[in-house]
C-alpha positions in Angstrom: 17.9 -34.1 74.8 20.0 -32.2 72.0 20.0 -28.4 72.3 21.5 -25.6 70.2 24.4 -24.1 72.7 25.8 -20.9 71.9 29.9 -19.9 73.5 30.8 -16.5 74.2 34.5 -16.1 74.6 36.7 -18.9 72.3 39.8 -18.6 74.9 40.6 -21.4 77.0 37.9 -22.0 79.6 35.1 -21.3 77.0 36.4 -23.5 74.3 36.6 -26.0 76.7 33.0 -25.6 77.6 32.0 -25.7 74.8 33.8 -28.6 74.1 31.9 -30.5 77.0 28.9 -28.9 76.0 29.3 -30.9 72.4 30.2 -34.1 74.5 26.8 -33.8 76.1 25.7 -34.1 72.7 24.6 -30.6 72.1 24.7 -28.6 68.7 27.5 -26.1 69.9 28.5 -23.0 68.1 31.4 -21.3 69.7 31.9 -17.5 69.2 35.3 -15.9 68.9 36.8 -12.7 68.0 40.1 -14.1 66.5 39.1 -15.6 62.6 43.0 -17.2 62.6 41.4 -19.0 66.0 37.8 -19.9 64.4 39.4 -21.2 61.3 41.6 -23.2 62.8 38.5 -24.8 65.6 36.9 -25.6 62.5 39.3 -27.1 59.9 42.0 -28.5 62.4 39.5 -29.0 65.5 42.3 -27.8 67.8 42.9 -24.3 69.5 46.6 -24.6 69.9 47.5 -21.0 71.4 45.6 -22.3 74.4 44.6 -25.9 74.5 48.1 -27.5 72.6 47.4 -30.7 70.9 43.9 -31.4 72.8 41.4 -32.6 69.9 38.7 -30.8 70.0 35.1 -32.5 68.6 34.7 -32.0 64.7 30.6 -30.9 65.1 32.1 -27.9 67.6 31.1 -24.8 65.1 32.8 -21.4 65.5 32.1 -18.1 64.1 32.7 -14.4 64.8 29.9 -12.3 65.2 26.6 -13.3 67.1 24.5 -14.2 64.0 22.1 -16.8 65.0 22.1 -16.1 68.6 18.3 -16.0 68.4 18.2 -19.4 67.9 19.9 -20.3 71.0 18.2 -22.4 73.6 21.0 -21.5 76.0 24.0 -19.4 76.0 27.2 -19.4 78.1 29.0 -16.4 78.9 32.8 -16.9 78.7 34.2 -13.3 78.8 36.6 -12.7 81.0 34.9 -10.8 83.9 36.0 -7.2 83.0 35.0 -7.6 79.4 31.6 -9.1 80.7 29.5 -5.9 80.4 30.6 -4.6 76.7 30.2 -7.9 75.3 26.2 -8.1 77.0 25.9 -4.2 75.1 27.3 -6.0 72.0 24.7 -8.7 72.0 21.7 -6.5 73.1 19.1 -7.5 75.2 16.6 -8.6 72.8 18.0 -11.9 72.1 18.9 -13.4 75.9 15.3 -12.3 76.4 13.5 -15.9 78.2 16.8 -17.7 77.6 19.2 -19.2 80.1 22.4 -17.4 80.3 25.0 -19.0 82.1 27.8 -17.1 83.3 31.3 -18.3 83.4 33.6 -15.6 84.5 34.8 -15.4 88.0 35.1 -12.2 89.3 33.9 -8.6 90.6 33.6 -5.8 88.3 35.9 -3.2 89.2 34.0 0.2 87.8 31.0 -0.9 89.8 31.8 -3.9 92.3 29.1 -5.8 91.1 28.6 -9.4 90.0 28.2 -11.4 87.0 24.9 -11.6 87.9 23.6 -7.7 88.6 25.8 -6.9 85.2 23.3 -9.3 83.3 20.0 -8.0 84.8 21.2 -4.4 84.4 21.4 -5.3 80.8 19.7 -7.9 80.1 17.0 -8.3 82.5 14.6 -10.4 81.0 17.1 -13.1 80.6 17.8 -16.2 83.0 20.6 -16.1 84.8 22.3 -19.3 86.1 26.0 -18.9 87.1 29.1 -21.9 86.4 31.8 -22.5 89.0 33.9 -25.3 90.7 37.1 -26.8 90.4 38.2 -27.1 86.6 41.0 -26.5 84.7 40.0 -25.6 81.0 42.8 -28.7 80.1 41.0 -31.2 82.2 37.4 -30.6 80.7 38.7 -30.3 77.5 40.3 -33.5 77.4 37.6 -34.8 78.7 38.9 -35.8 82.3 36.4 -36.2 85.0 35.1 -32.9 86.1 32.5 -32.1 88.7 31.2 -28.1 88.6 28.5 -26.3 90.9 25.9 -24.2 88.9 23.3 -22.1 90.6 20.2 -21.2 89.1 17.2 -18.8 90.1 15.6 -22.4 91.6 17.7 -25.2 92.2 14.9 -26.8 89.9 15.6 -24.5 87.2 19.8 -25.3 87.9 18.7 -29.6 87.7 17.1 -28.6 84.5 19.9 -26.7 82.5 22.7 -29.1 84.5 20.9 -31.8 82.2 21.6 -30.2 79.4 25.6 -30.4 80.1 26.3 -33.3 82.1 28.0 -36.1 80.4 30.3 -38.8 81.7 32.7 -36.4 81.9 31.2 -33.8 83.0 29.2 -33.6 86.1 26.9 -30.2 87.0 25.8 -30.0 90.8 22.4 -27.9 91.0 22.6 -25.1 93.6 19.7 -21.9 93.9 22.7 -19.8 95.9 23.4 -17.5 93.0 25.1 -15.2 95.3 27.4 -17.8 97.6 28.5 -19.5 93.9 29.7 -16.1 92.5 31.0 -14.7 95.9 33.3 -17.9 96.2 34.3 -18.3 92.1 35.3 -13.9 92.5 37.3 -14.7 95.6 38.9 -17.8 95.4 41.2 -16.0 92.8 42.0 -13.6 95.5 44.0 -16.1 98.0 44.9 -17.8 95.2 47.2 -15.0 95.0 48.0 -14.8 98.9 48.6 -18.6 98.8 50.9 -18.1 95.6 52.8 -15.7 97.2 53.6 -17.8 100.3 54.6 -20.5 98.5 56.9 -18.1 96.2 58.5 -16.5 99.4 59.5 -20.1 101.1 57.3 -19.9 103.6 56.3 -23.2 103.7 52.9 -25.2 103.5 51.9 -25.1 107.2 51.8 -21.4 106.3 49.6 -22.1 102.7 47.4 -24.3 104.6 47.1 -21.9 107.9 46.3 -19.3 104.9 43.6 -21.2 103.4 42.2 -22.5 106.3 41.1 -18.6 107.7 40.3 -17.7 103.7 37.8 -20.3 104.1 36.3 -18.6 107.3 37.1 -14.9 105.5 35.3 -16.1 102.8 31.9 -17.1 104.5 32.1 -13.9 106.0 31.4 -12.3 102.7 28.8 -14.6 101.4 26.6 -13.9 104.6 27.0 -10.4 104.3 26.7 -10.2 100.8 23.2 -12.2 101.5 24.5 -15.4 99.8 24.5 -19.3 102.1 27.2 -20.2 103.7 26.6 -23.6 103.0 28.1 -23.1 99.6 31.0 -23.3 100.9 31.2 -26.8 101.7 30.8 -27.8 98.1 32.6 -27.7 94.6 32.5 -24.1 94.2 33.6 -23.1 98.0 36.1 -25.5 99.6 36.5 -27.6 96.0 37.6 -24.5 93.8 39.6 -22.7 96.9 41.7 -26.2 97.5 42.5 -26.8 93.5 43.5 -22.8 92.7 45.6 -22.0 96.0 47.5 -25.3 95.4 48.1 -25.9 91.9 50.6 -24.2 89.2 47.8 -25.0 87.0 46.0 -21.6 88.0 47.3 -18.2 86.9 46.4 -16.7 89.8 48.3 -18.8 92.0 51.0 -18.9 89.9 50.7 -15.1 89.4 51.3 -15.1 93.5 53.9 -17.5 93.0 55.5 -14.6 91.0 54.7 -12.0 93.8 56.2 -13.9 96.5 59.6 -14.1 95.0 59.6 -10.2 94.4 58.3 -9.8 91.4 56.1 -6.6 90.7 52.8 -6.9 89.3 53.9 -4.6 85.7 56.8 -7.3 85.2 54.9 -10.5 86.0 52.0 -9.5 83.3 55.2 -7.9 80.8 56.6 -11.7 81.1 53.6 -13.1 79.7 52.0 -15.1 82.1 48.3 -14.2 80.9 45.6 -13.1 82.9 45.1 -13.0 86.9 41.7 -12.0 87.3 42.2 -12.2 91.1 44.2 -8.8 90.4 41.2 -7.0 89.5 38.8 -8.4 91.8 41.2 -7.6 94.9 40.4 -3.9 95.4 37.2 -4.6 94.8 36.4 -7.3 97.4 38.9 -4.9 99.8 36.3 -2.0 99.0 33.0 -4.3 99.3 34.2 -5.4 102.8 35.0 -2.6 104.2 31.5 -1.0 102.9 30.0 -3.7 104.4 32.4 -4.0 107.6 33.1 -7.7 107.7 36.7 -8.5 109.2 38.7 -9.7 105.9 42.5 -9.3 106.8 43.6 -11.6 103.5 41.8 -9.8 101.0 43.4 -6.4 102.4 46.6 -8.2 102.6 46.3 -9.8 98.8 45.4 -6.3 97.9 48.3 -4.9 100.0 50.5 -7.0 97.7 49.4 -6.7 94.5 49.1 -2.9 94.6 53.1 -2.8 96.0 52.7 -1.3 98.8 53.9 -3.9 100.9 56.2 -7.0 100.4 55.3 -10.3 101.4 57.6 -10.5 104.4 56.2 -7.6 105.7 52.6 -8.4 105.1 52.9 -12.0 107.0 54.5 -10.8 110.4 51.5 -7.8 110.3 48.6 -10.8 109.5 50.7 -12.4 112.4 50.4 -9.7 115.2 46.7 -9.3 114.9 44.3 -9.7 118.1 44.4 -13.6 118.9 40.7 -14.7 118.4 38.7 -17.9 118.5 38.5 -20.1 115.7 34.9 -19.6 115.1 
């Protein structure tokens, strides 16, 4: 069944959505802020600045502004996570009132610590919020390479339903009705994305990375039971899936961001060179301050944070995670 899909955010990851989101042979409008950008989706069909030569479907429409957002039968959110909340006061509430809003960005906001999620219902609370995450690079679905994504819904009925609407042959949707574990694990799996860059930027070698992501798998479900989310989530596309592909692959900023860190780079240099946006570096503190609120044991999130706020170099941080109190494994 052909819907009318709006796309918030025309960067890399929401072009590419919407991309998929045409494949599934959707009417697609994307909406950007750049008009260089939106002309050149809809006369050239490519996004250059962040996509190269990837060709992107002629019937993908982009615009500036929101006009016709009423007529949406679904909208994806594709802000980055900090911007989240003045792009929702933009729109208004009035038009994501009884539609599906799917939410894209992976992290914590840091004025308030809260998710994706509570942002939307604070301001648009009669909307339906569903939430996007799993192992993707924007180049992969773009191109149309096999892709396989977890979204969460208020029912896992209601995630089945709106999956349908983007699942191609390309691009596969898993339903989940853990809102909560989804956008716990897309926030922090930026987070040791970082730590794992860093350790593979300092030489210290993959029995190290994979000792690191091993207990950030443990740290993690931590923080999903106490945050009231399942720890099952874990197991699947957006847990274990999205944590293996971002600390392991120079294909995400934040790892490579770490990468950056670990040879002794500062966190003002790394961002002057260019390297674009590490959201992990915003939702750090915050996931520091929500555990420690909530007093769940999360050594690698105070170590990430540790690191990215420079008040401690890698080869200090790893003798200190080192030393602590041996434990069991569970």
């Amino acid at each position: 069944m052909s819907v009318k899909i709006f796309v918030i955010g025309a960067g890399a990851w929401g072009t590419a959505l919407a991309q998929a989101a045409r494949l599934a042979g959707n009417d697609v409008v994307l909406v950007g802020r750049d008009r260089a950008s939106v002309e050149q989706v809809n006369s050239a069909h490519t996004l250059k600045s962040y996509l190269g030569d990837i060709a992107l479907d002629p019937g993908l429409v982009a615009q500036t502004g929101f006009a016709g957002l009423e007529t949406a039968d679904a909208i994806l959110m594709v802000v980055p996570a900090q911007a989240t909340r003045a792009t929702l006061a933009a729109i208004g509430p009035e038009p994501l009132a009884g539609k599906p809003v799917i939410l894209c960005a992976k992290g914590l906001e840091m004025a308030t610590n809260d998710r994706q999620s509570q942002i939307l219902f604070e301001l648009a609370p009669d909307a339906e919020p569903f939430v996007l995450s799993g192992p993707s690079f924007a180049h992969d679905v773009a191109a149309g390479k096999p892709t396989a994504i977890t979204l969460a819904g208020p029912t896992i009925e209601r995630a089945e339903a709106i999956g349908s609407l983007l699942a191609s042959d390309s691009f596969r949707p898993y339903a989940s009705g853990d809102i909560v574990g989804v956008e716990m694990c897309g926030a922090l799996k930026n987070v040791y994305a970082l730590g794992a860059g860093a350790i593979e930027g300092a030489g210290l070698g993959l029995s190290a990375r994979s000792a690191f992501l091993a207990r950030a798998y443990a740290e993690l479900g931590r923080m999903i039971a106490a945050m009231g989310g399942s720890e099952a989530t874990l197991s699947g596309l957006a847990g274990i899936g999205d944590l293996a592909l971002s600390c392991t692959s120079s294909q995400s900023r934040n790892y490579r961001f770490g990468m950056a860190l670990g040879q002794g780079g500062s966190v003002k240099d790394i961002e002057a060179s260019g390297m674009g946006l590490a959201e992990g570096l915003f939702t750090a503190p915050v996931a520091k301050a929500v555990a420690e609120r909530q007093v769940i044991d999360a050594p690698l999130v105070s170590a990430v944070d540790l690191l990215i706020s420079g008040r401690a170099r890698i080869d200090a941080i790893v003798p200190m995670l080192m030393r602590r109190p041996l434990k069991r494994e569970q």
